[in-house]
N, C-alpha and C positions, 0 to 999 in steps of 0.2 A: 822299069823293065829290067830282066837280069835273073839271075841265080840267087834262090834264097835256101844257105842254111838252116835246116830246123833241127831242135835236137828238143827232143820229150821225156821228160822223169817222170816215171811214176812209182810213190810210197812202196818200202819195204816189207809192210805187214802181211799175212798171208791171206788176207783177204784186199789187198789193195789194189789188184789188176784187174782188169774188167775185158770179155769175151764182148763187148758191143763197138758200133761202128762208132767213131767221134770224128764231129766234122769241125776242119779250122778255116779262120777268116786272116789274115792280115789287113791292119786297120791303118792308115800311114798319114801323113798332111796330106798329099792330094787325092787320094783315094782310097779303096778296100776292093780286096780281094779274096773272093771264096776259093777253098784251095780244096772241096769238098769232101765224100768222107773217106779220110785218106790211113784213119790210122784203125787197126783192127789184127788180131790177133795169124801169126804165119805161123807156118809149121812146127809143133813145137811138141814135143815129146818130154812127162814130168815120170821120174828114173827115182826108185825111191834105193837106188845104189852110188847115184850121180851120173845120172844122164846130164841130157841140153839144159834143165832148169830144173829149180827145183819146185817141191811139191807144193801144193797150193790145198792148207785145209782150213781149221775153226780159226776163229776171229780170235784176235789181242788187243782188250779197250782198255787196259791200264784201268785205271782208277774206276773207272765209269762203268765198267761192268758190260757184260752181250746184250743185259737189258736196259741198260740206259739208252733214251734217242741218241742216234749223230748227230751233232751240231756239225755243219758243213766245214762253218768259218772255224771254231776255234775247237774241235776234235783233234787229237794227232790220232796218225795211222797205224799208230802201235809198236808191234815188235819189229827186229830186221830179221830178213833172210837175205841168202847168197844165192844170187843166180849163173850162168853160165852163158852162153853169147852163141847167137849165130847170124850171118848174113842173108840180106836176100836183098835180090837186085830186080826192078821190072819196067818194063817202060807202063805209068801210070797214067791214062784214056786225057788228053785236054791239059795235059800240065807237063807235059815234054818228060823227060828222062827224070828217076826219082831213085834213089839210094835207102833202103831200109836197113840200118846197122842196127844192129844188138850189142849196145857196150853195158862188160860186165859193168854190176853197181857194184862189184866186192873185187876186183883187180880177177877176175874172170874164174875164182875158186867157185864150184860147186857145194852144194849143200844135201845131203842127202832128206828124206821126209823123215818127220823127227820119230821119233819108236811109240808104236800105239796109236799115229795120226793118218787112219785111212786115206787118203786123198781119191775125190770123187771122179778127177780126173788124170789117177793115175794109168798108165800104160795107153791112152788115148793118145790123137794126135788132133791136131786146130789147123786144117788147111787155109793157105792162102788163095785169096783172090785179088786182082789190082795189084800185085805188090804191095800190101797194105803189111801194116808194124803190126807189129805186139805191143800191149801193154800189160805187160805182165810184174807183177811185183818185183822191183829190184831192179827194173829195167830201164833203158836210158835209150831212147830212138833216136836216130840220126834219119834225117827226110833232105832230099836236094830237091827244089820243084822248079820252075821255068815261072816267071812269072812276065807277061807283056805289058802288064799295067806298070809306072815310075808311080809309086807309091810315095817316096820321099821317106824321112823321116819318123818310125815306126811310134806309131802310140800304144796304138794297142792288139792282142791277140783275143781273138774271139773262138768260143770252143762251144760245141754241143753233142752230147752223149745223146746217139738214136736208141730205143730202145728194141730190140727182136721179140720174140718169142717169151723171154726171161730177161729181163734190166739187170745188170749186174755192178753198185755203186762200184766209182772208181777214186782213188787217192792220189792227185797230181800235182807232184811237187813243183815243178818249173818247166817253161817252155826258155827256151835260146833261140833268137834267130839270127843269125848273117845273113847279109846281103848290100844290093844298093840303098845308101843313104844309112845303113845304120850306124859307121862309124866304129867298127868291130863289133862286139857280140851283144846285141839287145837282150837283158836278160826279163823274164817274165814272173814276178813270184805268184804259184796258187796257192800251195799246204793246204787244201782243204778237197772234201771227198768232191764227187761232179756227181750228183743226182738227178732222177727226171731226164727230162729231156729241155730242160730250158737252157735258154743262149748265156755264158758266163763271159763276162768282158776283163781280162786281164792286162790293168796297164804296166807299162815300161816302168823297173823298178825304181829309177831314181826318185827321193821323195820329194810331195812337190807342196808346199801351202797352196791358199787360193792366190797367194801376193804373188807366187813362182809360175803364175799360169795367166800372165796378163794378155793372152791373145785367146784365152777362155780355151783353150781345148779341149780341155777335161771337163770344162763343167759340168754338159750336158751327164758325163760317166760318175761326176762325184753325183751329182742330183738324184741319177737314179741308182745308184748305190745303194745312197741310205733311205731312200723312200723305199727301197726291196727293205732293207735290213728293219727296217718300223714298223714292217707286219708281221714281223718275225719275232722281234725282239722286245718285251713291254716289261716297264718297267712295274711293278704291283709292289704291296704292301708289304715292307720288311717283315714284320712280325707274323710269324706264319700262320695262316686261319686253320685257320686250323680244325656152370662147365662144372669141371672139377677141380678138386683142391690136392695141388702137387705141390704142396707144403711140405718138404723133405724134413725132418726136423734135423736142427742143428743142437747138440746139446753141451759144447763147450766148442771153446777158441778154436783150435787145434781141427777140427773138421772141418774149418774152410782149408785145408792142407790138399782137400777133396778134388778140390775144385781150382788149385793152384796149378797154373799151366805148364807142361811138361819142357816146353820150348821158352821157359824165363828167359829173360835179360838178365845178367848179373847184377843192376841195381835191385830189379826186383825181388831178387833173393836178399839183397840186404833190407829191402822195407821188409820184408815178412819176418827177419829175423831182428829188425830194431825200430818196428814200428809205435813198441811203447814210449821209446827216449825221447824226453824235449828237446834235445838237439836237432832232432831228424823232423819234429813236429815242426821246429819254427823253421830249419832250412827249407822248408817244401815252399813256403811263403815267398824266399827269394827266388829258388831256382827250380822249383819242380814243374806238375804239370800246367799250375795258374798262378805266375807269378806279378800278375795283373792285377790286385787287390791291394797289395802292401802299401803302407804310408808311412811316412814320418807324423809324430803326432804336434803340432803345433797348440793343442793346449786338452785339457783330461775331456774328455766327446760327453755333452751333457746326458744322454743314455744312462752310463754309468753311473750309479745311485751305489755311495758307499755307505754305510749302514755306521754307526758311530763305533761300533765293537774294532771295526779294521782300519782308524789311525794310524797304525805302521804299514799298512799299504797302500794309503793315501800317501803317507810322505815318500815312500817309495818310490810311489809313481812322479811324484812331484819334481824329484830330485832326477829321475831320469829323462825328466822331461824338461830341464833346466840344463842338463847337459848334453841335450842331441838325440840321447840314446833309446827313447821311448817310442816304437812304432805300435800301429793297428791297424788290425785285417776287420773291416766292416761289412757284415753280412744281412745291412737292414731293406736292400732288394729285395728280399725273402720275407719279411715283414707281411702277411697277414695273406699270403699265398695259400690259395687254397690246395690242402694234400689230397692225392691222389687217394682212388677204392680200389683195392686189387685182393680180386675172387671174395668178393663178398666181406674184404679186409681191410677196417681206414688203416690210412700211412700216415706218416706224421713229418710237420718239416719245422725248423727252426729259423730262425734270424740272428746266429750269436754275436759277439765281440770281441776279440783278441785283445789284448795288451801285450805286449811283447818289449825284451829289453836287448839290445844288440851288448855281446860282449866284447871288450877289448881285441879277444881273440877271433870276433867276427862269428859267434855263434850267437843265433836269435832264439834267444829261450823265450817263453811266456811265465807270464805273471800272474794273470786274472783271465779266467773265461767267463763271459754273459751268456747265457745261452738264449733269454730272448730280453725284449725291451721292455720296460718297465710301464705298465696300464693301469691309469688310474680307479681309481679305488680299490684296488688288488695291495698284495702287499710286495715290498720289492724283490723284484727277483734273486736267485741264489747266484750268488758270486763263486765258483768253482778256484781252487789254487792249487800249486804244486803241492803244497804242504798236507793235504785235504787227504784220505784214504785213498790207497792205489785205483782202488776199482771206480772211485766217485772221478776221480783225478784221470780216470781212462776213459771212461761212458763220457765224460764234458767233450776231451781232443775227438772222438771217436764222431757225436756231433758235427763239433767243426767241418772235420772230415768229408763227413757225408752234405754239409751246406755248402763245403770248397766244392766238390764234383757236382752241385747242380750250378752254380755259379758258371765253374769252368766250360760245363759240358754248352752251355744254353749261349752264354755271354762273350766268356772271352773267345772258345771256340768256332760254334756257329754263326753267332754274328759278326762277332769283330774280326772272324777270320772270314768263313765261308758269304754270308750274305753280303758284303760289304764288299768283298771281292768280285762276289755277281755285279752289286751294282756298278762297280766299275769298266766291268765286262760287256755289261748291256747299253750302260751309256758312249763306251765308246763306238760302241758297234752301231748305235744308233746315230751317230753324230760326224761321228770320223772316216771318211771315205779311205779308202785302202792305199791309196797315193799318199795321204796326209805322212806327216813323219813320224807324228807324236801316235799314231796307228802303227806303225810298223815299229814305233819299240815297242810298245805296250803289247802287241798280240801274242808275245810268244809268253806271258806271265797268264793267260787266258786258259791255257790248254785245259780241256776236261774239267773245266771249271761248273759250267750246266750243265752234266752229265750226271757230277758227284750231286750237285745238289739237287737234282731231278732227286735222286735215291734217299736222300736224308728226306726231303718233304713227302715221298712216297714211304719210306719204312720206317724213318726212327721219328719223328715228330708229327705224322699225321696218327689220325683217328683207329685207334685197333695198334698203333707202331710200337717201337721198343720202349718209346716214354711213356703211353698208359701202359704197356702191361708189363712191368717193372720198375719203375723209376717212382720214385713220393711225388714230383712236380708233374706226373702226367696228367692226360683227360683235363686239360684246361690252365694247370697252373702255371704248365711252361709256356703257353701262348702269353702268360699275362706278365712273366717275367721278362720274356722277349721285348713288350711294348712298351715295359716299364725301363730296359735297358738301351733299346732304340732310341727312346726319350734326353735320356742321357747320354748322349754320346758326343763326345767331343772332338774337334779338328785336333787338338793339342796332344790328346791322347792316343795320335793314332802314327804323333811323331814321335820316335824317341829322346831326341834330346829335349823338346818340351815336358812330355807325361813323366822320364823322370826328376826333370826338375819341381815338377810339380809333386811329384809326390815324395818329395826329400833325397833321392835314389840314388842323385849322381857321384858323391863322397861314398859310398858304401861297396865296401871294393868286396866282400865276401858276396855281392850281388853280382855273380857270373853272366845272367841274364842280362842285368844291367850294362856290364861290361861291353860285350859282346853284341848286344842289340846298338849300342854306339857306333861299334866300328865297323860294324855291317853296314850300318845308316851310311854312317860316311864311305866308302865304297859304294857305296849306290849311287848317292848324291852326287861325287864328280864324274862317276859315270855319266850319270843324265845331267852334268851340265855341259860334258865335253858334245855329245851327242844338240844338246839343246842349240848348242852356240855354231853348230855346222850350219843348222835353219833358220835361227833367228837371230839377227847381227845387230837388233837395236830392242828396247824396250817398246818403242812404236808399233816392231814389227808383230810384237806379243797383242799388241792393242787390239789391233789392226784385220787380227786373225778371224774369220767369224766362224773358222767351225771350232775353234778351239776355245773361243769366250761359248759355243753354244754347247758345246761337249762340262764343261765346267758347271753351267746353268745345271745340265740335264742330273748331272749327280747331285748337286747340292739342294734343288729346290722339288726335282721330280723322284731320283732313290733315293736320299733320304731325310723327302716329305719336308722341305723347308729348313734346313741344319744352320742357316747361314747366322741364327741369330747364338750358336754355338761354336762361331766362330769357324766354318767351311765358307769357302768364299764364293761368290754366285760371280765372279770376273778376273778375268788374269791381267795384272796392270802391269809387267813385269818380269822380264828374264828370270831373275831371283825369286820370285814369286812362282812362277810356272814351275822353277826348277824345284823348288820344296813339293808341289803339290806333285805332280809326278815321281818322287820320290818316296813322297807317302804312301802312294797308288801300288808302288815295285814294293816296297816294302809290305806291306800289307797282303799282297797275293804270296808275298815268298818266308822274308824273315819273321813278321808277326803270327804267320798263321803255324807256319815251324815250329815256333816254341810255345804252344798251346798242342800242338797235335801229336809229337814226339814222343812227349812224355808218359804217354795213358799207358803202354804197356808196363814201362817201368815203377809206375805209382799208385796204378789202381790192378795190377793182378792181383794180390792181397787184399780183400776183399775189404775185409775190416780199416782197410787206411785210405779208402775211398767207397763205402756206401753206396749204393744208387738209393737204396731207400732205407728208412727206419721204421718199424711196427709197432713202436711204443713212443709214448709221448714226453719230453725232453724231462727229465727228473728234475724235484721240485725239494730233496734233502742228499743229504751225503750219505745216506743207508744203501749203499748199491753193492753187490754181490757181483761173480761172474756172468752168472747164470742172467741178470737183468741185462748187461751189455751183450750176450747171446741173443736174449728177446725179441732184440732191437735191432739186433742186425736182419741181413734179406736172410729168408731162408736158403737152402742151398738149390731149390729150383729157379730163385731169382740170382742167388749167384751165380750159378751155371750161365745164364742168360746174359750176366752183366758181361761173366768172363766170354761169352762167345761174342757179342759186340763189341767190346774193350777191344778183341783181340782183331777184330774186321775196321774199327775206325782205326788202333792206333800202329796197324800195321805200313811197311817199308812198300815201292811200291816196288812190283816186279821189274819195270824196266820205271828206271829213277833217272830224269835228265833234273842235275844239280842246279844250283842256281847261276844262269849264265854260260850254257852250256848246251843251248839248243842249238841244233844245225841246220836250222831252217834260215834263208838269208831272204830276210823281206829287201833288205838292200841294197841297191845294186850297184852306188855308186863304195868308191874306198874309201873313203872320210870315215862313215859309219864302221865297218867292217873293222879298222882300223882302232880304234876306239872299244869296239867290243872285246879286242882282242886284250886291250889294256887293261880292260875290267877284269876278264879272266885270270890277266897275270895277279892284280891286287887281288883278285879274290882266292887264290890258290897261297899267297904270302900269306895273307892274312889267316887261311885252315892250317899255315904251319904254325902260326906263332902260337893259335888255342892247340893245338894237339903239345907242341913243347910246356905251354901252361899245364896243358891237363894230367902230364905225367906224372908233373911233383903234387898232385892234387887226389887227397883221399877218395872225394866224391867228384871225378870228371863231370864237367858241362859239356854237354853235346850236339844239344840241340841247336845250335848257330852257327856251328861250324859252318863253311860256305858247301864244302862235297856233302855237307848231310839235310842243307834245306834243299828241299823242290822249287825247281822254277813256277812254278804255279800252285793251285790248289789241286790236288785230283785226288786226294782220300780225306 
């Protein structure tokens, strides 16, 4: 019994306040109490000059778009606005004397409606009844209620949004309560919208294993947590299941200039302007938009059939591959992929081979291009070299090009970045009750993660999307690339210091990617072990765990589809263990999908140095003219096409939270908090060391910087 402070946040977005009644529980060790519906919008006047609050119009989904669903749990609430504050005092029917404050969320600055944004509720007013709150965007409620029930020590806050007339979803950051038995201020995390009208249960934030809750409290709340989140959340099949002829003609190089975007990036003016030089061709390998393919080559790849005439480029290769220097970009995924029909037009896709020589100076020139693999009883395929005619020696890279952007776009992008990120999304969500700890780091690398990809599986790789009606791998051959690169996937390669060791990578210091994905890793990694070592104080205690051996299960053997014998582990035996695979998990939503996603503006605006498709079938002599590498490329309706996608996946997002830099506090105790903060300080050292690198560097890297990843996936 006694005086409970309440204090209510809700989301900054302009759509994140809600006109309906919401009613709260206090849930405690000895009892609960209905505090009924207490919080609802008071007088409130929206001033598009800067009145009491400000204006309230269209939605802000970042990444995910007005037409993507809301995901409740792992949605953010978008943009901020500033609102302005007022009081109101009332005696409240059953609950003794009750205080309704209005504390500014922006130190009490108003905000006028932004110019050109009607608001539907402007020059209105929202009368009070009961003394009941606001929950208006930006807003933070202060509630004092009388309670005669001794509750004890608070677990949980229980909330339900009644619906009127018009339901209006609401974005509720946190509940705060004081009172008896809390021991100062019980903090409550939600960040997620409140829809319907069902009962949501928010426990007390400190985090808690099943081991931390040996008097069961929670259990019955972790239980049905995730029996809610399993009908919500299912995990399906990575691989996705998937007029007239506006054939603009293109009659020489220089007219994709057409279609070259007004808004470049300053590299992209350098690809357009030196997209012939093998310099630029091989650095794309290390550090451009897929730099996921490169190898060291540990011995000449049986494919390669040298013809007796080219002995000096057998020994060539021999020699640089006897000293280190010999890498290859293999594009045999592509291997007998069926091309896309567009408008009554086969496309054409290849499978080629790089050889590539690293120089002294850290420039990766090539050697020899394959453009496909060699089939028996045919005769061997044409081995393309620098030496060769410009235009032969240009149509071969120009190939390559167009196999890197279906590789990138399919492979290292949507899967390795976007799908792979779902599943870890859905499996935690499926697994990890919102008390767990290893939930409360994980949640905020989630944000608009199913939102985005709701949109790729609705517009660019479903049926009628941007991959059939533009791309060579559409109408079928990207699904079959997908299954065949699912197939292959490894634990190893999704850590950086394994995959580049594995692929020769770690000595090669003109690999900026490589660089940089290390030391990103490592900032992560003590992140989450200082984090790890708060909750779990023995290697037992990792054993021991069952939603976090069943959370592990759910990725490895349910998304993705049995991995374990590729070396993803179906059990955590181990601190050190737990700490790599959660490490993998931050990585992969933040730094790996960064440096695949960065780069499309600056590598593929220039149409010709990234392909979506080819219209001619890979040359079979060195007789090539301009005009046959024009043939070949997309028309300028398909480039047009390419360039308005390109320009929608590989754009910045309007409101960008960096990596490590979300303000949402799943934690309530300081340990955690404390630690985050630590991350941030390494991760702001470590954007100055690459920005002072990048200065003295022709060709800045960018993509790793720590202020330029996203903490999540959301484009």
């Amino acid at each position: 019994m006694g005086k409970y402070r309440i204090r209510v946040a809700t989301g900054d977005s302009l759509l994140a306040g809600s006109s309906n009644l919401v009613q709260l529980w206090l849930v405690g060790e000895h009892g609960e109490k209905d505090l009924g519906k207490i919080l609802r919008p008071i007088r409130i006047r929206v001033s598009g000059g800067g009145g009491d609050c400000g204006g309230r119009g269209g939605a802000h989904m970042g990444g995910a778009g007005a037409s993507a669903p809301r995901d409740p749990w792992v949605s953010g609430e978008g943009g901020r606005a500033r609102v302005g504050c007022q009081v109101a005092k009332e005696k409240a029917r059953g609950l003794g004397e009750k205080r309704c404050t209005f504390l500014p969320g922006w130190r009490g600055r108003e905000k006028e409606t932004p110019a050109g944004l009607s608001s539907p509720w402007s020059g209105l007013f929202f009368l009070a009844s009961n003394a009941d709150s606001g929950l208006f965007r930006g807003a933070e409620v202060q509630l004092e209620v009388e309670v005669s029930l001794y509750l004890g020590r608070l677990l949980l806050v229980k909330l339900r949004k009644h619906k009127s007339l018009v339901g209006f979803d609401w974005f509720c950051k946190w509940i705060a309560v004081q009172g008896p038995g809390t021991q100062g201020e019980a903090f409550f995390p939600c960040y997620r919208w409140v829809q319907g009208n069902e009962i949501i249960c928010l426990p007390e934030g400190t985090a808690r294993t099943v081991r931390d809750d040996p008097q069961n409290q929670f259990k019955k709340h972790r239980e049905k947590e995730l029996e809610e989140r399993r009908k919500v959340y299912r995990l399906k099949d990575l691989a996705l299941k998937g007029s007239l002829d506006l054939t603009n003609s293109v009659r020489r190089l220089e007219d994709f200039n057409k279609v070259f975007p007004q808004g470049k990036t300053p590299l992209a003016e350098r690809v357009r302007n030196c997209w012939k030089d093998d310099a630029l061709f091989g650095y794309q390998f290390l550090n451009g938009a897929n730099p996921m393919l490169l190898r060291r080559s540990t011995s000449l790849p049986s494919r390669l059939v040298l013809p007796p005439e080219m002995e000096d480029l057998k020994t060539q290769l021999e020699k640089e591959l006897q000293t280190g220097s010999l890498f290859e970009a293999d594009f045999s995924l592509l291997d007998g992929v069926k091309p896309n029909v567009i408008i009554f037009k086969q496309q054409y896709v290849a499978a080629p081979l790089v050889m590539l020589k690293l120089q002294p100076d850290g420039r990766l020139l090539p050697m020899v291009i394959q453009l496909q693999p060699p089939r028996n009883g045919c005769p061997p395929p044409v081995l393309f070299l620098p030496s060769d005619p410009p235009m032969a020696w240009l149509l071969a890279k120009t190939w390559v090009r167009s196999s890197d952007f279906q590789l990138h776009q399919l492979q290292s992008h949507l899967l390795r970045g976007h799908l792979i990120a779902e599943v870890i999304s859905v499996a935690t969500m499926r697994s990890l009750p919102s008390l767990h700890p290893i939930y409360k780091l994980l949640i905020p690398h989630f944000r608009y993660t199913m939102e985005i990809n709701v949109l790729a599986r609705s517009n660019l790789v479903s049926k009628w999307g941007i991959f059939d009606l533009v791309v060579s791998t559409g109408s079928g051959g990207h699904v079959d690339i997908l299954q065949r690169a699912t197939a292959g996937l490894t634990y190893r390669s999704f850590c950086p210091p394994d995959d580049l060791a594995d692929r020769g990578l770690l000595d090669v210091k003109s690999s900026l990617y490589g660089q940089d994905a290390l030391r990103l890793w490592g900032v992560i990694s003590r992140y989450v072990e200082k984090m790890v070592s708060l909750f779990y104080k023995s290697d037992g205690a990792v054993k021991d765990d069952p939603e976090l051996q069943a959370w592990c299960r759910e990725i490895t053997e349910t998304g993705l589809q049995g991995a374990q014998d590729r070396g993803f582990p179906i059990s955590l035996e181990s601190r050190a263990q737990l700490c790599h695979f959660i490490t993998m998990c931050i990585f992969t939503c933040t730094g790996q999908h960064a440096s695949t996603h960065q780069g499309q503006l600056d590598w593929y605006s220039w149409i010709p140095n990234g392909p979506c498709t080819m219209q001619k079938p890979p040359p079979i002599s060195k007789d090539v003219t301009e005009k046959d590498i024009v043939d070949s490329l997309p028309n300028l309706h398909q480039a047009r096409t390419q360039k308005t996608f390109i320009k929608f996946l590989g754009r910045r997002q309007p409101v960008m939270v960096a990596l490590g830099q979300h303000k949402e506090n799943y934690f309530s105790d300081p340990g955690p908090q404390a630690v985050l903060k630590q991350f941030q300080e390494e991760l702001a050292a470590l954007d100055k060391e690459i920005e002072v690198r990048n200065a003295g560097l022709d060709l800045p890297y960018e993509y790793l910087r720590p202020s330029m990843v996203e903490n999540s996936v959301t484009i």
